[in-house]
N, C-alpha and C positions, 0 to 999 in steps of 0.2 A: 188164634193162630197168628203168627208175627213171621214177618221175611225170614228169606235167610240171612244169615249174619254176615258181616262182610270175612269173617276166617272160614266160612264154608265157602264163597266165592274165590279164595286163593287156593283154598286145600283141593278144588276143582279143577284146578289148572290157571287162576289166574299170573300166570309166568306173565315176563316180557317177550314172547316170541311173536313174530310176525305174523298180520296176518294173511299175509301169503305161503307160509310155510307150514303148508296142509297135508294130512295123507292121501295119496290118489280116491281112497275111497270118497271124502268127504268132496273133492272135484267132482268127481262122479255123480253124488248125490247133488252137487248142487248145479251141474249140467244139464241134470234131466228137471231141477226146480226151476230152473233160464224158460224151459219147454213149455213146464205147467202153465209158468205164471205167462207166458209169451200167449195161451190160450185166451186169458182175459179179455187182452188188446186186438186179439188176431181180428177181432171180424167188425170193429169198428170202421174202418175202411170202407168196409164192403156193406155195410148198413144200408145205406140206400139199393145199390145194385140187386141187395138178396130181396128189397121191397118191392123191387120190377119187376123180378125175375119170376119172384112166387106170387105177384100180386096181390102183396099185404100192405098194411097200415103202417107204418111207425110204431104206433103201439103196441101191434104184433110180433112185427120186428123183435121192440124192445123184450119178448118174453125171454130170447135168446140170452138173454143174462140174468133172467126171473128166473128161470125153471135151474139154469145154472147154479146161481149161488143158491136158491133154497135147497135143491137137494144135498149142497154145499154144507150147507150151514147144518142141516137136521142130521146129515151121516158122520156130521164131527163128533158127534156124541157118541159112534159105535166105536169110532179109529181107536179109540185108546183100549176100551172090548176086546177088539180083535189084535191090534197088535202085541198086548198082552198074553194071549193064549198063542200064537203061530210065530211073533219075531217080528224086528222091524222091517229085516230084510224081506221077507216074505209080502207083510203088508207095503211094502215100499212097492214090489211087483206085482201084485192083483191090480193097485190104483191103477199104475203103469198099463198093464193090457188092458185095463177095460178102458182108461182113457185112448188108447191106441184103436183100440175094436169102435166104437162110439165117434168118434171126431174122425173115422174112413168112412163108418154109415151117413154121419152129417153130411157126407159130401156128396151121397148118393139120394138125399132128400127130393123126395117131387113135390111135399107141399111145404107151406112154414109150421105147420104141426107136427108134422113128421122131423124136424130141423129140429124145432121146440122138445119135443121127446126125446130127441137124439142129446143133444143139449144134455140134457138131466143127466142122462146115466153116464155122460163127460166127467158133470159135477161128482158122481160121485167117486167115480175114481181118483178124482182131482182130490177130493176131502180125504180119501187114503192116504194117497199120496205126501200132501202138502201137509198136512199134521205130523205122518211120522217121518216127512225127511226132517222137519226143523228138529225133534226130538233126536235125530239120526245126527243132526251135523254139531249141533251143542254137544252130545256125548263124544263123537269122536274126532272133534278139529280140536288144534291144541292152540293156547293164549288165553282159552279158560272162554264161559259164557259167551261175558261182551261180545266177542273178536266173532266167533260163532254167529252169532245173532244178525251181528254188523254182515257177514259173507251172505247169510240166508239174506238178509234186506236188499245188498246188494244183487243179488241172484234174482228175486223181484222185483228192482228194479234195471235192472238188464231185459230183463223176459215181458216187461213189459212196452218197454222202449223198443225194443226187436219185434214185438207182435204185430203193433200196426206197421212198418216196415215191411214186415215179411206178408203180411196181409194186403197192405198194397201193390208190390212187387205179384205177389202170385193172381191175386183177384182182379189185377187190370188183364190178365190173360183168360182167365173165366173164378166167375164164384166161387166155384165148389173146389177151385185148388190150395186155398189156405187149409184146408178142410184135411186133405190126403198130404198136406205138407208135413202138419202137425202131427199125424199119424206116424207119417214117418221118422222123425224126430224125435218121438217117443221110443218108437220100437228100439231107435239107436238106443235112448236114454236106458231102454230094458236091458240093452246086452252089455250096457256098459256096468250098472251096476251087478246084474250077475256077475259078471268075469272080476269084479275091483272090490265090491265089500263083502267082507266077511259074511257068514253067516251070525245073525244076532240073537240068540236065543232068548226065550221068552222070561220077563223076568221072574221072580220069584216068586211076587205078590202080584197075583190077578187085577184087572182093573175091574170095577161091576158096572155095569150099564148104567146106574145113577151116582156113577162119581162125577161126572161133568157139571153136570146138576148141584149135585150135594156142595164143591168146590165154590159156584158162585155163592154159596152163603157166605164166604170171605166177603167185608167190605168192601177190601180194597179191590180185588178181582173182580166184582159185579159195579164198580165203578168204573172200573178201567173199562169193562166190556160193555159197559151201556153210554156210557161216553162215544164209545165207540160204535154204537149203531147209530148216533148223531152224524158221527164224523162220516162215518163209510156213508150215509144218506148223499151227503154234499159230493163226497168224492165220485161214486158211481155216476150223480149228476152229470157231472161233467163227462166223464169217458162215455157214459151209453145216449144222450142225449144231443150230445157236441157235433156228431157225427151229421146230425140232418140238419143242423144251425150255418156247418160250415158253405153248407152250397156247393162244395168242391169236388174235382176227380178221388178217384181213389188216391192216387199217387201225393192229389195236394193234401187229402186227410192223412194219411197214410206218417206222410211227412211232418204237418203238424201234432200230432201225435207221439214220434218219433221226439221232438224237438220237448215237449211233454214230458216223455220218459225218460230224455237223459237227465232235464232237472228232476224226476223223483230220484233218479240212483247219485246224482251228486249231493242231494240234499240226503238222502239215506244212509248213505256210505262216508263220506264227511261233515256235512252240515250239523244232523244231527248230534254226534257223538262229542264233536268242539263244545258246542253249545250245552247238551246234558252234564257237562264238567266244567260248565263258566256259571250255569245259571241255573242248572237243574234240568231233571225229568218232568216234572210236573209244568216249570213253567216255558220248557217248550212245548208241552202241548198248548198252553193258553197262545204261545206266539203262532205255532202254526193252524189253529183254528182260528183267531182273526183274521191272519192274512188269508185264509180262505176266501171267508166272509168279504173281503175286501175286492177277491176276486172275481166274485160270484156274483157282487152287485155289477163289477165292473162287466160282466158276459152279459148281465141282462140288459145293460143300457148302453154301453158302446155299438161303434160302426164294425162291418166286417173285419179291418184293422182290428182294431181294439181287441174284437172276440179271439184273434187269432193271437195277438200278445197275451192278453187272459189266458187263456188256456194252456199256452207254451208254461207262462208263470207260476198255474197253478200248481205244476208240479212241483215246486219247491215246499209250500206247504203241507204237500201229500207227502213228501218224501218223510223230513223232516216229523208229522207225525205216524208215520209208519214205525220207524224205527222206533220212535217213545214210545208207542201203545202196545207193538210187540214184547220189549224188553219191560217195560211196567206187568204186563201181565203173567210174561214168564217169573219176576222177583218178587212181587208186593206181597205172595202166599206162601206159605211152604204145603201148598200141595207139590207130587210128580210133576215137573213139567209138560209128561203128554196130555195128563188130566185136566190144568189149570189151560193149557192152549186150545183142549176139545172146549172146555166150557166157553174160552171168551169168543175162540172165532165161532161156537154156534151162536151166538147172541150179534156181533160185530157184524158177519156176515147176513145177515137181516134185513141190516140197513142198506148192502149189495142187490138185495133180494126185490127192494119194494122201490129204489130210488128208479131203474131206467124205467117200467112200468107208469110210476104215478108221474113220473117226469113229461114223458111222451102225452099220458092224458093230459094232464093241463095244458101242456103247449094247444095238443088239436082242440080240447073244448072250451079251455078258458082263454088264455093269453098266452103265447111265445113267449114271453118274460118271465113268469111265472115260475116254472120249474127251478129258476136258477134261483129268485126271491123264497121259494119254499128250500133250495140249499142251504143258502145264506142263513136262515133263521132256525136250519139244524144243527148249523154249528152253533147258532146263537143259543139253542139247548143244551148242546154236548157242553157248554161255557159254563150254563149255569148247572147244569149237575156237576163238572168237574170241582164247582165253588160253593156247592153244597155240602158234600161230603169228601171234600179235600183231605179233611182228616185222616179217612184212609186210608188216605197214600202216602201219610208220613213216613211210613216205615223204605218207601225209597230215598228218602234223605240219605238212608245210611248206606245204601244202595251205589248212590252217587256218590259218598266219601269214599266209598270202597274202589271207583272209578278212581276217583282222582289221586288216591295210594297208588294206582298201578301206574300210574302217566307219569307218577314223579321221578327226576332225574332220580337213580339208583346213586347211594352217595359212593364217593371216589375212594 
């Protein structure tokens, strides 16, 4: 199996148009993706307060992004199932309500089990959701993939630079209001996409429950995706573990956080895409996992200062490979692209799954340092499989020629 070729990436839409000049629907979808992704962030803020409130551990705490991404991760394999047989539109809105239904019961939690369970069936509307909008916004935003990819990237990083924000903002008034905020925000995100996108009928060919599967036998895809439960290891570190490091209010997490997320969506939205057509896809990702690595020692062994520039910083390297790892795993196959996204964010998202968890433990049993040294030396992994089996990611070389065709001045 070999990429697509760069004349099916023009025959797709790669035009020169702007990519602000979108159909409302594809706004729409990526309004209610600002929400999704705005969930991640939301309750880092409030980490500590929800450990008072329900009198849990940290590590308890952290299941709130466990039970999250795993059911995250395991129901990506169904999205492409189901939005195959009912539409995207459809599957767009089930994610939609049950993230809506779910993230109001979180709010009405009396224990952190009851939070923790709530949690899950979040995630999995969230895996409905976030699978088929990116599939929704690449099909119907025009300037062709890239420009798509670039709006989803940006769309999470917006939602998640707004989450701790709005998280602190509402959870300095009580806990459980980022909770009913999200709910409603969603509910908007519902009626907006009913009233703005089309109905998308299902396609032609069914997807089977072990395409997700069968897909990572692609080299390239099960590199990109296992690279990538390296990387999301270190990335989660930081966001779900940072929170009890920082010692601060809501408002001052809240803030540092914020300051976080706009470096991911400036590194996602421009950094990235300069870079992937100066230097390649591949070796930005080798750039943005050192400078992780570089970060991650620096949270474990800096003063309060320090940790608080670290972390603002680290966003740049999050960003930066967000957008590579996404647009590598959407090109490197020619599978579907719902198929190829279900496979890699079920494997990617893993590394979401187990980092706030084993983070939290070593902090409380072994060493506060720890968690951040076990980041740093995930990326130190995701380095060496990326330089292992590099090879099969040659086929974004042509990927990237096919980028840097569309950027060139049009001649006169």
């Amino acid at each position: 199996m070999h990429a697509r070729p760069p004349e099916a990436h023009r025959a797709e839409g790669g035009g020169r148009g702007g990519i602000l000049r979108q159909p409302m629907s594809v706004w729409a979808t990526a309004f209610a993706a600002v929400v999704a992704f705005m969930g991640i962030g939301l309750v880092d803020p409030i980490l500590p307060a929800i450990a008072e409130n329900l009198d849990a551990t940290p590590s308890q705490v952290s299941l709130l992004f466990t039970s999250y991404f795993l059911i995250t991760a395991v129901a990506m394999l169904v999205t492409g199932w189901v939005s195959s047989r009912i539409g995207g539109k459809k599957t767009l809105l089930i994610g939609l309500a049950l993230v809506v239904v779910f993230a109001a019961l979180a709010g009405t939690s009396g224990t952190v089990g009851q939070l923790v369970g709530f949690r899950a069936g979040w995630g999995l509307g969230n895996a409905l959701f976030v699978a088929t909008a990116l599939a929704v916004i690449v099909g119907a935003a025009s300037g062709g993939a890239e420009k798509a990819i670039i709006l989803y990237e940006a769309a999470l990083g917006l939602g998640i630079s707004l989450g701790p924000l709005v998280g602190a903002l509402l959870g300095d008034l009580n806990w459980r209001f980022p909770f009913f905020g999200t709910a409603v925000l969603m509910a908007a995100g519902f009626l907006l996409i009913t009233t703005l996108l089309r109905a998308t009928p299902p396609p032609a060919r069914k997807t089977g429950l072990t395409a997700p599967i069968r897909a990572l036998a692609h080299g390239g895809l099960s590199t990109t995706a296992f690279t990538a439960l390296f990387y999301n290891y270190a990335f989660f570190t930081v966001l779900a573990f940072t929170p009890f490091v920082l010692g601060m209010s809501a408002h001052g997490i809240g803030l540092v956080f914020f300051g976080w997320g706009v470096m991911v969506a400036l590194a996602s939205v421009f950094g990235a895409p300069a870079l992937q057509r100066r230097i390649g896809t591949v070796r930005v990702m080798y750039l943005g996992l050192a400078l992780l690595i570089l970060f991650q020692v620096g949270l474990a062994f800096l003063g309060h200062d320090g940790i608080i520039v670290c972390t603002i910083l680290s966003g740049i390297p999050i960003g930066l490979n967000n957008t590579a790892f996404t647009e590598a795993a959407m090109e490197v196959s020619d599978s579907p692209r719902p198929v190829a996204s279900a496979g890699y964010n079920f494997v990617r998202w893993m590394g979401g799954a187990l980092a706030p968890y084993f983070a939290t433990k070593l902090a409380e049993e072994v060493d506060p340092h720890l968690p951040y040294i076990a980041g740093a030396a995930a990326c130190a992994v995701a380095i060496g499989v990326l330089a292992a089996r590099r090879r099969h990611l040659a086929p974004l070389e042509r990927v990237d020629v096919d980028h840097a065709f569309r950027d060139a001045p049009a001649p006169a």
